[in-house]
PDBQT receptor file of N, H, CA, C and O in Angstrom, charges set to zero:
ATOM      1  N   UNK A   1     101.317  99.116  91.659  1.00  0.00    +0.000 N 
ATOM      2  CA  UNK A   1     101.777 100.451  91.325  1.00  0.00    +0.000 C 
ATOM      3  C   UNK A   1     100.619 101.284  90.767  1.00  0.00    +0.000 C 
ATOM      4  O   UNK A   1      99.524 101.110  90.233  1.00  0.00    +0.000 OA
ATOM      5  N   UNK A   2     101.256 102.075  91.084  1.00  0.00    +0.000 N 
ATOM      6  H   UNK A   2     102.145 102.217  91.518  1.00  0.00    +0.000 HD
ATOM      7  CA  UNK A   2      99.527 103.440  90.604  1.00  0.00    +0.000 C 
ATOM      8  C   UNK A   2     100.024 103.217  88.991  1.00  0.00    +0.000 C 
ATOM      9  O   UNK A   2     101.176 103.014  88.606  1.00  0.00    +0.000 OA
ATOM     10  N   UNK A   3      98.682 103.328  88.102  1.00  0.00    +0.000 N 
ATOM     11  H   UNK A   3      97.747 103.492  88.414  1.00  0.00    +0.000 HD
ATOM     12  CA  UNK A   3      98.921 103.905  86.837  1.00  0.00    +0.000 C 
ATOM     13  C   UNK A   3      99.039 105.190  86.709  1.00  0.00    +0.000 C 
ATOM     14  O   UNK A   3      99.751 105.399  85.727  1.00  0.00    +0.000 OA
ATOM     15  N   UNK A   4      98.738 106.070  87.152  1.00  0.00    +0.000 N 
ATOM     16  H   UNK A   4      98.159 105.900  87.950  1.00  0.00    +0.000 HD
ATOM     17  CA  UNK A   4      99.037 107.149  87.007  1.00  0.00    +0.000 C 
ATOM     18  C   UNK A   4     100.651 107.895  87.299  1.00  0.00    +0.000 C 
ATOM     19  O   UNK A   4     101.350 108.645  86.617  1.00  0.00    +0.000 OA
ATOM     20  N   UNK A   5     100.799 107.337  88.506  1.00  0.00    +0.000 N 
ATOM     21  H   UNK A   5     100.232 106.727  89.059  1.00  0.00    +0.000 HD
ATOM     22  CA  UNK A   5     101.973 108.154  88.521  1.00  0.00    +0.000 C 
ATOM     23  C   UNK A   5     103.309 107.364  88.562  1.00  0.00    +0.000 C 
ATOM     24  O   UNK A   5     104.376 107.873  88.219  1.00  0.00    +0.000 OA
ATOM     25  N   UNK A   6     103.169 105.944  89.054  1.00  0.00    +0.000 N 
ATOM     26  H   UNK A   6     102.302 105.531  89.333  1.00  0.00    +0.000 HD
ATOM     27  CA  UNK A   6     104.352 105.196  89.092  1.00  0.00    +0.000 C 
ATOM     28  C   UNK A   6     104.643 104.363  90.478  1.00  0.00    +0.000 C 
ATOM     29  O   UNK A   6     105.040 103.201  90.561  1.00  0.00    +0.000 OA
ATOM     30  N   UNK A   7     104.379 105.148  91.391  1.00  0.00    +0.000 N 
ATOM     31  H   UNK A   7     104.057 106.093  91.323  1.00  0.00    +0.000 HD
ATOM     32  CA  UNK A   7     104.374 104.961  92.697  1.00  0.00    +0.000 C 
ATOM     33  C   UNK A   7     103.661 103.402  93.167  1.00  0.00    +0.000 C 
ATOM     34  O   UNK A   7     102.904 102.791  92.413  1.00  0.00    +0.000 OA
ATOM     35  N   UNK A   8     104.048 102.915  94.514  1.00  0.00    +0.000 N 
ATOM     36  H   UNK A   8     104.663 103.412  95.127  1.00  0.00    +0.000 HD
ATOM     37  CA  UNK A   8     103.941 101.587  94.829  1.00  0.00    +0.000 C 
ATOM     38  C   UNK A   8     102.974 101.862  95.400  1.00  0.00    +0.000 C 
ATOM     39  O   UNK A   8     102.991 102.967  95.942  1.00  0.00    +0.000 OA
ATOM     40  N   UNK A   9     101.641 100.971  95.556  1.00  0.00    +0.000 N 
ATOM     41  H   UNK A   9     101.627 100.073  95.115  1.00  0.00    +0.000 HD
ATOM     42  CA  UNK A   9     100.493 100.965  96.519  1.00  0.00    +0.000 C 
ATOM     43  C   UNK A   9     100.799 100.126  97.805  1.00  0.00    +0.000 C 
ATOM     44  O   UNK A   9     101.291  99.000  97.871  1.00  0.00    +0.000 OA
ATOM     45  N   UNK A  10     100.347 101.031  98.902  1.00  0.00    +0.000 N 
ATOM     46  H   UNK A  10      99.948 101.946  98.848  1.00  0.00    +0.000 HD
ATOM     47  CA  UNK A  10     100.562 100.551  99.881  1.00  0.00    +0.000 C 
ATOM     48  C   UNK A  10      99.384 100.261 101.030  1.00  0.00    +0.000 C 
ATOM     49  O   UNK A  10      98.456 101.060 101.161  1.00  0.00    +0.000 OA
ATOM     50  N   UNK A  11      99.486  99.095 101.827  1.00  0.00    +0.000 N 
ATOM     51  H   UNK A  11     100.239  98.447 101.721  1.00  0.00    +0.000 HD
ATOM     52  CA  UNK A  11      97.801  99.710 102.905  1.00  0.00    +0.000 C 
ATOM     53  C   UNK A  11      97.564 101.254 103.151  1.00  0.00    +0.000 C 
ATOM     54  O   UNK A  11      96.448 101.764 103.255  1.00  0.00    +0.000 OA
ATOM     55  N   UNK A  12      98.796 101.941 103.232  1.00  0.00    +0.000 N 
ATOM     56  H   UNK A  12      99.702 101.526 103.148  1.00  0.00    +0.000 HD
ATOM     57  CA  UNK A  12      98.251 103.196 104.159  1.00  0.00    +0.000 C 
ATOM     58  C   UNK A  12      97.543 104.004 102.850  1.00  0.00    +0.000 C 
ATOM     59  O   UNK A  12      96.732 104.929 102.895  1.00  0.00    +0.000 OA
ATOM     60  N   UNK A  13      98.004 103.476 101.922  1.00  0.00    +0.000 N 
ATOM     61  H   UNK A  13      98.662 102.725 101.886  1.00  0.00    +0.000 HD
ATOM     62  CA  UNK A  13      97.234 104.579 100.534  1.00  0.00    +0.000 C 
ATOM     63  C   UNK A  13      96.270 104.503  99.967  1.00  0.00    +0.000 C 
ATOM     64  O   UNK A  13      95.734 103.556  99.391  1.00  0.00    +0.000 OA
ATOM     65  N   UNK A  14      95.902 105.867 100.151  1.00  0.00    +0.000 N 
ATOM     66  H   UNK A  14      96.337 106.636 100.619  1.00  0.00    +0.000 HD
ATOM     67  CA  UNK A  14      94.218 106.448  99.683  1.00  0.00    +0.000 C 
ATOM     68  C   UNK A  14      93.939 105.644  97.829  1.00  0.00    +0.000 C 
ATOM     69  O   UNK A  14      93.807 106.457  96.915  1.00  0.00    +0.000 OA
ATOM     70  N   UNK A  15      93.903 104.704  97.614  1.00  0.00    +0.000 N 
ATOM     71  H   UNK A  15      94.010 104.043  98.357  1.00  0.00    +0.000 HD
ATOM     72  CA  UNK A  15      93.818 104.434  96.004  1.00  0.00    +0.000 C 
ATOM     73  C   UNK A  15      92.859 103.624  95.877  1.00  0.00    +0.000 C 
ATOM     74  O   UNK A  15      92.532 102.812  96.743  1.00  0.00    +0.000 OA
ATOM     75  N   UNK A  16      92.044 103.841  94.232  1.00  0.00    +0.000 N 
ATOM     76  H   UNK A  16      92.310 104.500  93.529  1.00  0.00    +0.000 HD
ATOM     77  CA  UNK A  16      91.262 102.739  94.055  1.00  0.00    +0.000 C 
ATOM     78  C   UNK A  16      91.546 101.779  93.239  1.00  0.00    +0.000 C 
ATOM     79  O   UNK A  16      92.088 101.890  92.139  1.00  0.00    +0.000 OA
ATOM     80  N   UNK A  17      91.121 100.652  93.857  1.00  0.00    +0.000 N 
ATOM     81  H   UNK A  17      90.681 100.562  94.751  1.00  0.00    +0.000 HD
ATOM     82  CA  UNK A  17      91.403  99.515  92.697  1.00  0.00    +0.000 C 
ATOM     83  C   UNK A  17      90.516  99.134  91.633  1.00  0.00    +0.000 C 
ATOM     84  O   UNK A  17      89.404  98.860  92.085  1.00  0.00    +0.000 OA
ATOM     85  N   UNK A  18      90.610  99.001  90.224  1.00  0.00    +0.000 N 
ATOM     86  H   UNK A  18      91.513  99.224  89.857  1.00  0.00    +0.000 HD
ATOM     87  CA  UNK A  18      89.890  98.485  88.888  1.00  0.00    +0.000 C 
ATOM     88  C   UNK A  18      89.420  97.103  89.744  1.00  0.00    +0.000 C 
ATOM     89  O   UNK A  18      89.945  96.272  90.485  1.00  0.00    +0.000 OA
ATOM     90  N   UNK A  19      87.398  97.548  88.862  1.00  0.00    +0.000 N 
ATOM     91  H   UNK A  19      86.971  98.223  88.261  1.00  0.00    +0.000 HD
ATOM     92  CA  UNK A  19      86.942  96.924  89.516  1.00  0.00    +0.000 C 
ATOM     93  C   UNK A  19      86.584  95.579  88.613  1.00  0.00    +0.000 C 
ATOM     94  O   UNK A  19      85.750  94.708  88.863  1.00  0.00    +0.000 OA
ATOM     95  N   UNK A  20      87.696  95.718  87.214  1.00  0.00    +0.000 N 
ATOM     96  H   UNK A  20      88.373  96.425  87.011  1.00  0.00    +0.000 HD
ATOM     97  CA  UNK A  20      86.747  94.371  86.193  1.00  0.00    +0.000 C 
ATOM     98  C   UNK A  20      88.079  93.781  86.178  1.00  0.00    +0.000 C 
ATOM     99  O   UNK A  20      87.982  92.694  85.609  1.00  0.00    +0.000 OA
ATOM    100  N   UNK A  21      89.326  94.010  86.556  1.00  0.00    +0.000 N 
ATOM    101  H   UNK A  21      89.405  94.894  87.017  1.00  0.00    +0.000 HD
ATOM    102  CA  UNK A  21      90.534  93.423  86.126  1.00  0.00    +0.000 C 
ATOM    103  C   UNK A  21      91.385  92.881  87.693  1.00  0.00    +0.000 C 
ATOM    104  O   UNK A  21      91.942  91.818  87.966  1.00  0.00    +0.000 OA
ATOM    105  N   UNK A  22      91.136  94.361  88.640  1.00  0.00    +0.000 N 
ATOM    106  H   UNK A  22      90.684  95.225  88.418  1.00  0.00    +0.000 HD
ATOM    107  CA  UNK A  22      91.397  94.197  90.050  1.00  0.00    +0.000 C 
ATOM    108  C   UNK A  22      93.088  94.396  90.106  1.00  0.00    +0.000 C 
ATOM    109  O   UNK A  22      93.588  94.566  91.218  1.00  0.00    +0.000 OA
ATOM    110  N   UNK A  23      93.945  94.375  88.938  1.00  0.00    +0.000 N 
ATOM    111  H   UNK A  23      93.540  94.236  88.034  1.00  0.00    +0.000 HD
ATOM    112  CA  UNK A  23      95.374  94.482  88.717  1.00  0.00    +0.000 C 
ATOM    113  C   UNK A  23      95.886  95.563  88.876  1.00  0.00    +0.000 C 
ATOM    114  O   UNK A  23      96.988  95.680  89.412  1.00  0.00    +0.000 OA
ATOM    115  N   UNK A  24      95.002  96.828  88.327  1.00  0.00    +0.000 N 
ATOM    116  H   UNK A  24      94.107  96.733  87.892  1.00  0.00    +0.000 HD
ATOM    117  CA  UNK A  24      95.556  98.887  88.563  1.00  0.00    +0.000 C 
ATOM    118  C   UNK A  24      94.772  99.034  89.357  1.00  0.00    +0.000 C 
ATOM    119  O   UNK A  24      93.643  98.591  89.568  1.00  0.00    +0.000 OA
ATOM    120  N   UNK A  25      96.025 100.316  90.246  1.00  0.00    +0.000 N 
ATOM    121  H   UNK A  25      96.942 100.676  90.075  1.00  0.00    +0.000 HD
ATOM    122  CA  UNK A  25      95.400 100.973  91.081  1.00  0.00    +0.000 C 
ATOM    123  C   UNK A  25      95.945 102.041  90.605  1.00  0.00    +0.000 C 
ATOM    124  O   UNK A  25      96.810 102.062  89.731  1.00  0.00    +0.000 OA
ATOM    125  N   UNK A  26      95.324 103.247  91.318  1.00  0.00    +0.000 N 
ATOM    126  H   UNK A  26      94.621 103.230  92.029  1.00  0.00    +0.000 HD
ATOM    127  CA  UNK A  26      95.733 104.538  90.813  1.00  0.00    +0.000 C 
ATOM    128  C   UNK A  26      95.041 105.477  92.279  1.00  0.00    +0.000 C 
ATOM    129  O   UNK A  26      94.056 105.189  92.959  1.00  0.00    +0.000 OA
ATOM    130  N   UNK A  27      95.849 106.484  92.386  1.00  0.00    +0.000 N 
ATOM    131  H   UNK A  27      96.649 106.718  91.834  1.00  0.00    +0.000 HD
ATOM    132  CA  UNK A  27      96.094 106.879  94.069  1.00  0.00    +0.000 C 
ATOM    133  C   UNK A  27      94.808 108.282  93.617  1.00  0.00    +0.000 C 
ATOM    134  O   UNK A  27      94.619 108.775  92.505  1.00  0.00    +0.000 OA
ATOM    135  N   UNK A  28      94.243 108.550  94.684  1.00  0.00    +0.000 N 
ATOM    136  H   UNK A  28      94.397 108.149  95.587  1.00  0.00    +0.000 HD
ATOM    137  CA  UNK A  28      93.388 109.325  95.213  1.00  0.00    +0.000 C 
ATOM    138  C   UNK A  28      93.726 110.528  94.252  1.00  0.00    +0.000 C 
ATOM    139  O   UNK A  28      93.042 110.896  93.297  1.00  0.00    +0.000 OA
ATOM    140  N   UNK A  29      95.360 111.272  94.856  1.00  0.00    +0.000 N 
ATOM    141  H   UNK A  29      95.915 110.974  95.632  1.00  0.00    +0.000 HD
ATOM    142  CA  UNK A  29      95.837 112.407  94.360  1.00  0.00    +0.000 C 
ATOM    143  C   UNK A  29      95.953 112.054  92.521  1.00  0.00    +0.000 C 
ATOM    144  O   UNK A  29      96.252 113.029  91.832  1.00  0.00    +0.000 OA
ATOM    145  N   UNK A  30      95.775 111.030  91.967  1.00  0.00    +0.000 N 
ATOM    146  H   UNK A  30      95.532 110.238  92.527  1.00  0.00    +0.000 HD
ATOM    147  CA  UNK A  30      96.260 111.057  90.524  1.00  0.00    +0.000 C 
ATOM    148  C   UNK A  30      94.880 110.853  89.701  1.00  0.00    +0.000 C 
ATOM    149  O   UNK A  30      94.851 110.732  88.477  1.00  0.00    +0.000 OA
ATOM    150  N   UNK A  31      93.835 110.833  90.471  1.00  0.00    +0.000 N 
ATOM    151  H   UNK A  31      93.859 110.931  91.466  1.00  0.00    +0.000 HD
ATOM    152  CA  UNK A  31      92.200 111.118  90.099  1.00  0.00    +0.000 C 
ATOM    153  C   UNK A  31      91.818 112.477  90.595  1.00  0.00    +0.000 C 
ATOM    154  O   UNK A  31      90.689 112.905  90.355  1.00  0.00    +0.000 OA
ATOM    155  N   UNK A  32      92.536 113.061  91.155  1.00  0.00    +0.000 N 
ATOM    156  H   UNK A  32      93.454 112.714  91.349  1.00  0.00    +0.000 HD
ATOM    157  CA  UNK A  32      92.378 114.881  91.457  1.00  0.00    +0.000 C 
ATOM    158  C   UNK A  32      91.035 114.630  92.641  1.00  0.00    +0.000 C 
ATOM    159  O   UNK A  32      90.171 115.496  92.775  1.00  0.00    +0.000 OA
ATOM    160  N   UNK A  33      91.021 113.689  93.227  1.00  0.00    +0.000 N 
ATOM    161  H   UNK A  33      91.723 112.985  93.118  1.00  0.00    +0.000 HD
ATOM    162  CA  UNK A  33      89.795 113.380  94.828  1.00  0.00    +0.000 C 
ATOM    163  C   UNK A  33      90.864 113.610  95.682  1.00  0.00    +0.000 C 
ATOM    164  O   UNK A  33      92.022 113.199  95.763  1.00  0.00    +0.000 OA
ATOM    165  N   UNK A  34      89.922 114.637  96.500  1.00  0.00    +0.000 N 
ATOM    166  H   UNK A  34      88.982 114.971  96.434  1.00  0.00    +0.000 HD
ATOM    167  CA  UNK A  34      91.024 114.991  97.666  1.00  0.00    +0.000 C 
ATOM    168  C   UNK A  34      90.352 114.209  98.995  1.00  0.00    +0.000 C 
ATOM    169  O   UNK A  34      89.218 113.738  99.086  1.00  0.00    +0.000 OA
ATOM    170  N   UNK A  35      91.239 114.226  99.815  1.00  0.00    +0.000 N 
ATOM    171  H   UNK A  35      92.159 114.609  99.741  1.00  0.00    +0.000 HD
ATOM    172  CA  UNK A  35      90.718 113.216 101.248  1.00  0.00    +0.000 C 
ATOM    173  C   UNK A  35      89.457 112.947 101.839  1.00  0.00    +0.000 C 
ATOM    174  O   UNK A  35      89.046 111.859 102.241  1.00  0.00    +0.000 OA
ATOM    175  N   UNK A  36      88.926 113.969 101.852  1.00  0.00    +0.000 N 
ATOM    176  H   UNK A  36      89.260 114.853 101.526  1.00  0.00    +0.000 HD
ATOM    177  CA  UNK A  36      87.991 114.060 102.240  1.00  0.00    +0.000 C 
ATOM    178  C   UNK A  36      86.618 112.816 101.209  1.00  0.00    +0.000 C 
ATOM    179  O   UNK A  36      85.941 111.797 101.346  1.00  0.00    +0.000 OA
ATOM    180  N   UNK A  37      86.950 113.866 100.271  1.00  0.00    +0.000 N 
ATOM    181  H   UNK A  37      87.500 114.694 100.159  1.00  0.00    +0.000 HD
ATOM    182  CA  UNK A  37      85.624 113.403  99.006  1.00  0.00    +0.000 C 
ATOM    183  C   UNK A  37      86.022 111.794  99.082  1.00  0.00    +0.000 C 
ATOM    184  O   UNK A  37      85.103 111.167  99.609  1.00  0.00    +0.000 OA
ATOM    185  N   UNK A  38      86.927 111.115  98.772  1.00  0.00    +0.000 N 
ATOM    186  H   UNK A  38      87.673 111.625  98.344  1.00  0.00    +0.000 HD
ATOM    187  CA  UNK A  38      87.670 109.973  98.932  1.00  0.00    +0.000 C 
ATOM    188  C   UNK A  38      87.285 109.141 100.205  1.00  0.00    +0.000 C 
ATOM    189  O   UNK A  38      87.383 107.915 100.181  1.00  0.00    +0.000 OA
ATOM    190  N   UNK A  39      86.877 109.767 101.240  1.00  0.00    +0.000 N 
ATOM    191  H   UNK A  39      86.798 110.763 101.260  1.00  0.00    +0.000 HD
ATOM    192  CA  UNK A  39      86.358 108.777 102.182  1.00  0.00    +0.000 C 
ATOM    193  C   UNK A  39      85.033 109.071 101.791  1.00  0.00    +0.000 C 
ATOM    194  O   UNK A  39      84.366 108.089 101.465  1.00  0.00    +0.000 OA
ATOM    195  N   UNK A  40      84.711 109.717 101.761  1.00  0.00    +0.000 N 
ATOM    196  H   UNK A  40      85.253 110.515 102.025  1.00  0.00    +0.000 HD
ATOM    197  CA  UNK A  40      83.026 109.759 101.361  1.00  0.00    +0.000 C 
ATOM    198  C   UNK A  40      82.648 108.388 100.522  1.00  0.00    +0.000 C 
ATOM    199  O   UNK A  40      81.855 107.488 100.799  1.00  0.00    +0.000 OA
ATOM    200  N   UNK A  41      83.465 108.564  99.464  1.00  0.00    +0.000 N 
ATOM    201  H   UNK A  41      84.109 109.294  99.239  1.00  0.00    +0.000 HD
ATOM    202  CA  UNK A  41      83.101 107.474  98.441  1.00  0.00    +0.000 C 
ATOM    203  C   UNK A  41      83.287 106.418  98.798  1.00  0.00    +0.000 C 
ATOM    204  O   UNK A  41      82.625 105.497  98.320  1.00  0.00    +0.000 OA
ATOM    205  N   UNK A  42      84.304 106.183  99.814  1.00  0.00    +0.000 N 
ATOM    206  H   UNK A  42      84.842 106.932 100.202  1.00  0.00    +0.000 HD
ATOM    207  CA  UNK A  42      84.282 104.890 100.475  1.00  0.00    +0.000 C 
ATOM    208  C   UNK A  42      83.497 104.152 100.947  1.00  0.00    +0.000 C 
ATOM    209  O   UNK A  42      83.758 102.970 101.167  1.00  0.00    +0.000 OA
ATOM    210  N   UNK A  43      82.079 104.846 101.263  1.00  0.00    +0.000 N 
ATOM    211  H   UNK A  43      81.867 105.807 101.085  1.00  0.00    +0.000 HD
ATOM    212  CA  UNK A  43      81.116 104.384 102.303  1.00  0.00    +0.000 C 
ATOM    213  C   UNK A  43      80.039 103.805 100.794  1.00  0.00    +0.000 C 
ATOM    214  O   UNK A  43      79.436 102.739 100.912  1.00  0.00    +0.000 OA
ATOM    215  N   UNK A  44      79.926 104.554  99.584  1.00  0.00    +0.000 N 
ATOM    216  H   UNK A  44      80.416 105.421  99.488  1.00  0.00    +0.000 HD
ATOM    217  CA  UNK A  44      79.213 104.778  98.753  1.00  0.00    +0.000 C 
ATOM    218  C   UNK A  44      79.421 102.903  97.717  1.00  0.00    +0.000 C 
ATOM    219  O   UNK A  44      80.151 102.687  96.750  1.00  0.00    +0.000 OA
ATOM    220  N   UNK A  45      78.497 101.932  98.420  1.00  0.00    +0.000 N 
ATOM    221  H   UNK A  45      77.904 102.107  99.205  1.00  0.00    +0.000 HD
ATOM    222  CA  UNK A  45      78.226 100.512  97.836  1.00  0.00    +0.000 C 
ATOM    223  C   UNK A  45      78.078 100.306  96.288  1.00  0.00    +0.000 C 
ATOM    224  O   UNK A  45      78.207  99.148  95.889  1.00  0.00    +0.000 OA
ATOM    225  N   UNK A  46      77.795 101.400  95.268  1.00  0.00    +0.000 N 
ATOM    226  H   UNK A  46      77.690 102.341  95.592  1.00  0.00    +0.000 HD
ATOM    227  CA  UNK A  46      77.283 101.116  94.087  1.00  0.00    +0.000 C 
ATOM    228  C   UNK A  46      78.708 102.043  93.268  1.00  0.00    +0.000 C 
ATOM    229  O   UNK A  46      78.542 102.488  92.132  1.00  0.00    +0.000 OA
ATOM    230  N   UNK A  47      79.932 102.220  93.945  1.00  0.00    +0.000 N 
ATOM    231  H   UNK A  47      80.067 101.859  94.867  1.00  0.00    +0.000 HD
ATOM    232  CA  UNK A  47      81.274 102.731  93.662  1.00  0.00    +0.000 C 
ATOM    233  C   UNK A  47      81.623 101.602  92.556  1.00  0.00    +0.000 C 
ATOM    234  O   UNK A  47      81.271 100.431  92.696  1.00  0.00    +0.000 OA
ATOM    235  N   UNK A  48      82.333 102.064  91.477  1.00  0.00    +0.000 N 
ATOM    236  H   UNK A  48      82.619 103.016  91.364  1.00  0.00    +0.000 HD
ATOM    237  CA  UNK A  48      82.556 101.535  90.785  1.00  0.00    +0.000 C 
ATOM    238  C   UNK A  48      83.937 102.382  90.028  1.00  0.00    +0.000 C 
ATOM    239  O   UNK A  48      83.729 103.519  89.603  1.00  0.00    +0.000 OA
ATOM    240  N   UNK A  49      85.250 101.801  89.898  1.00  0.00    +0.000 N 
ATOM    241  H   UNK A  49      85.418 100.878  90.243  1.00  0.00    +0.000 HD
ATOM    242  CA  UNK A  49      86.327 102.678  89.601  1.00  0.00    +0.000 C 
ATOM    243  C   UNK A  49      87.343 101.401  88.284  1.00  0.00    +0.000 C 
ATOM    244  O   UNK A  49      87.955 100.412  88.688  1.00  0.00    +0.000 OA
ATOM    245  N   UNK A  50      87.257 101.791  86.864  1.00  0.00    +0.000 N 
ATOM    246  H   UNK A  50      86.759 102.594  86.536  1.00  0.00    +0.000 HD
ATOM    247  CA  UNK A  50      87.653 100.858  85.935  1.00  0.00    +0.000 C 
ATOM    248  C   UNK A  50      89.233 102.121  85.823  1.00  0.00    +0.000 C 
ATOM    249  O   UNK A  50      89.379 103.332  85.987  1.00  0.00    +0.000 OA
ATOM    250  N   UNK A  51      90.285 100.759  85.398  1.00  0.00    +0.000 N 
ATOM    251  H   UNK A  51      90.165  99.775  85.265  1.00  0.00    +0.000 HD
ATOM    252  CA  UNK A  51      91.173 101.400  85.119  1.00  0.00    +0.000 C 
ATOM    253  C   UNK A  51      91.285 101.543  83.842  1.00  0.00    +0.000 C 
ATOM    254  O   UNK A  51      90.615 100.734  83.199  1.00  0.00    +0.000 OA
ATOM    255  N   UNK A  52      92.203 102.660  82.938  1.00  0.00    +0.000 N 
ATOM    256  H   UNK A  52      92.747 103.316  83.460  1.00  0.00    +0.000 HD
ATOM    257  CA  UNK A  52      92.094 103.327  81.578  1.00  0.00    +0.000 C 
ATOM    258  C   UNK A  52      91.794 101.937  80.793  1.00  0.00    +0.000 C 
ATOM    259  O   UNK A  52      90.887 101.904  79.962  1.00  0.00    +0.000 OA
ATOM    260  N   UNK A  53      92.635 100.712  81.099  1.00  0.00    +0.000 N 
ATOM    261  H   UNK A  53      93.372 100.739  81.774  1.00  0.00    +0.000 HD
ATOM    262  CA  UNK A  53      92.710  99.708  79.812  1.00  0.00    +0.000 C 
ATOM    263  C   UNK A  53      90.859  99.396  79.991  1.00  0.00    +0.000 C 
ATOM    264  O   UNK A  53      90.196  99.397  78.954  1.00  0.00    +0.000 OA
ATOM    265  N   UNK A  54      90.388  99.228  80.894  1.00  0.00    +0.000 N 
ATOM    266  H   UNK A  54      90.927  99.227  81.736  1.00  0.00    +0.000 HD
ATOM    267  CA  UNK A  54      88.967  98.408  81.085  1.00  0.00    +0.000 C 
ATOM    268  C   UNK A  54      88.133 100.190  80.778  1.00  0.00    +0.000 C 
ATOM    269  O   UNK A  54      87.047 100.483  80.279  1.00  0.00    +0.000 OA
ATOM    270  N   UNK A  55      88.516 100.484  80.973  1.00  0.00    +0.000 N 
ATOM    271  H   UNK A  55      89.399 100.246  81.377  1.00  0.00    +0.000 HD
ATOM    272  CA  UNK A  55      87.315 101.854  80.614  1.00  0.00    +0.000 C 
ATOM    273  C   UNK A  55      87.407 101.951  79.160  1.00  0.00    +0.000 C 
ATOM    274  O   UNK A  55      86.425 102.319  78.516  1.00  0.00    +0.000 OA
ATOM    275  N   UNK A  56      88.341 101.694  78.679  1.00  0.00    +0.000 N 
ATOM    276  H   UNK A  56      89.139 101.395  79.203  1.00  0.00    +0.000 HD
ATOM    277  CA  UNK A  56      88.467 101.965  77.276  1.00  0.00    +0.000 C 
ATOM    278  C   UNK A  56      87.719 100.228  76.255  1.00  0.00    +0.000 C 
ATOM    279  O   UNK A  56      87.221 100.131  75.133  1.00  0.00    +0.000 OA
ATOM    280  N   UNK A  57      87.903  99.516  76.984  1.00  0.00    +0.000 N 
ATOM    281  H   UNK A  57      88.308  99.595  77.895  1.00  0.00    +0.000 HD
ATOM    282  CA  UNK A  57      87.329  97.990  76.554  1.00  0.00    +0.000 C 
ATOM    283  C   UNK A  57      86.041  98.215  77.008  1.00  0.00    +0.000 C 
ATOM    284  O   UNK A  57      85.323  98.043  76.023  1.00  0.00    +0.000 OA
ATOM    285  N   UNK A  58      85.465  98.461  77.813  1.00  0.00    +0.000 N 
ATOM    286  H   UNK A  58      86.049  98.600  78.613  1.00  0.00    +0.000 HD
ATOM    287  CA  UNK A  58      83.923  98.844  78.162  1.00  0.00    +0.000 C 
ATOM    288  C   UNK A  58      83.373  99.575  77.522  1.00  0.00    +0.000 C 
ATOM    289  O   UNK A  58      82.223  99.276  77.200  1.00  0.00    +0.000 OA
ATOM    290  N   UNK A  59      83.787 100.491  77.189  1.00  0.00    +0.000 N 
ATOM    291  H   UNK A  59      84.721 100.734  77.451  1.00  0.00    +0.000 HD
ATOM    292  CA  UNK A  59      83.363 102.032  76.102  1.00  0.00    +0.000 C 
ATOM    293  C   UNK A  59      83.519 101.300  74.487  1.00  0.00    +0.000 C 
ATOM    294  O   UNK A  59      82.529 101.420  73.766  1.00  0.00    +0.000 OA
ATOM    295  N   UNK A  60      84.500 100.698  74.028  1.00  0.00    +0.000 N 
ATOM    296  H   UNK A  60      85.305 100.602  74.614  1.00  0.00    +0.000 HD
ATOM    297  CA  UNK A  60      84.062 100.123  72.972  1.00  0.00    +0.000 C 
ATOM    298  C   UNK A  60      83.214  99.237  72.756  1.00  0.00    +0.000 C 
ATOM    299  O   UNK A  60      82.365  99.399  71.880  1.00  0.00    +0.000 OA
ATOM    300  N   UNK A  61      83.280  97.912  73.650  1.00  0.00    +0.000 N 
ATOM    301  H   UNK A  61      83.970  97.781  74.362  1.00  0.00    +0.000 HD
ATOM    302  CA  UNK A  61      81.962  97.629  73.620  1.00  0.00    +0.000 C 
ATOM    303  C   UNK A  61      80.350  97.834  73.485  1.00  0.00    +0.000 C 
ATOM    304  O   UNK A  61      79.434  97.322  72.842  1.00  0.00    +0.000 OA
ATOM    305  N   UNK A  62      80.550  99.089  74.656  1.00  0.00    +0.000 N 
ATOM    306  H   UNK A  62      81.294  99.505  75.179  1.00  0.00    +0.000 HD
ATOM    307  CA  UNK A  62      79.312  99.737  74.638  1.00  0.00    +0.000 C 
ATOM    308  C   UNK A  62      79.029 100.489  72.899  1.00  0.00    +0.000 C 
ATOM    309  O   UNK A  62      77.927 100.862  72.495  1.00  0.00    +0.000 OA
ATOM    310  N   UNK A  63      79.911 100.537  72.362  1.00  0.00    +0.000 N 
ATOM    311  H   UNK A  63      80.805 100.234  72.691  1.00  0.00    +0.000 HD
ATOM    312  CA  UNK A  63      79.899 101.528  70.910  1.00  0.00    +0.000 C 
ATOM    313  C   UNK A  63      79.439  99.942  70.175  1.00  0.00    +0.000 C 
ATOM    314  O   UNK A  63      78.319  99.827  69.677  1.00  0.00    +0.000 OA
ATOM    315  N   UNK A  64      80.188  99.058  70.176  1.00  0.00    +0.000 N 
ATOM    316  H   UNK A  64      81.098  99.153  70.580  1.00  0.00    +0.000 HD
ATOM    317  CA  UNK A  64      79.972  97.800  69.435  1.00  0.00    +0.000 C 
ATOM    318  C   UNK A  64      78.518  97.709  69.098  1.00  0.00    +0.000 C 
ATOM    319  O   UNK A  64      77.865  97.893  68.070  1.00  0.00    +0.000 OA
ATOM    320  N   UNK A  65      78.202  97.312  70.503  1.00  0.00    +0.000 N 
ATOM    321  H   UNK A  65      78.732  97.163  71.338  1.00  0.00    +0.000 HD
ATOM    322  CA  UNK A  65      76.637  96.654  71.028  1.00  0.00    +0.000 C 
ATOM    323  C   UNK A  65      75.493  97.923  69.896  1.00  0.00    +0.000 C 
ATOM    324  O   UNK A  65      74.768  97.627  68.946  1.00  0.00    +0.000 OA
ATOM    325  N   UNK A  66      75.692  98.937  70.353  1.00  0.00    +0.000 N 
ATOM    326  H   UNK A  66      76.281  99.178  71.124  1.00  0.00    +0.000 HD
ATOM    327  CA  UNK A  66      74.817  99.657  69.845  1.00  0.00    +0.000 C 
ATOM    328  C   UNK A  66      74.816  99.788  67.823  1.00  0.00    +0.000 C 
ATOM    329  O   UNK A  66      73.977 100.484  67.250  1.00  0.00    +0.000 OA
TER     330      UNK A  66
C-alpha cells in the first residue's frame, strides 16, 4: 500500500519502493513526480527513494554521528 495515500500497489503503478526497508511504497502522484519526470528517474542508477520511517532514522543518525 502507498504510504501516502492508502491505495494498493500494483505492477501497472508508477511507485517507488524504500530502498533500506523495501516494505513502503508510495505512488508517483503522492511525491508530486509527474510521468514523465518519473520515467526519467527510472533510468537514473544512483536513485535512491527512503520511506518517511527510514528518512527520519537516517537523518537522526546522521545528527547522532556528528
Amino acid at each position: 500500500m502507498c504510504e501516502g495515500c492508502g491505495k494498493y500497489i500494483t505492477a501497472e503503478t508508477r511507485a517507488f519502493q524504500c530502498d533500506k526497508c523495501v516494505g513502503n511504497w508510495k505512488y508517483n502522484e503522492c511525491l508530486n513526480i509527474g510521468q514523465e519526470q518519473f520515467e526519467k528517474m527510472l533510468d537514473c542508477k544512483e536513485l535512491t527513494w527512503l520511506c518517511s520511517g527510514c528518512s527520519k532514522e537516517v537523518m537522526e543518525f546522521d545528527r547522532v554521528k556528528k
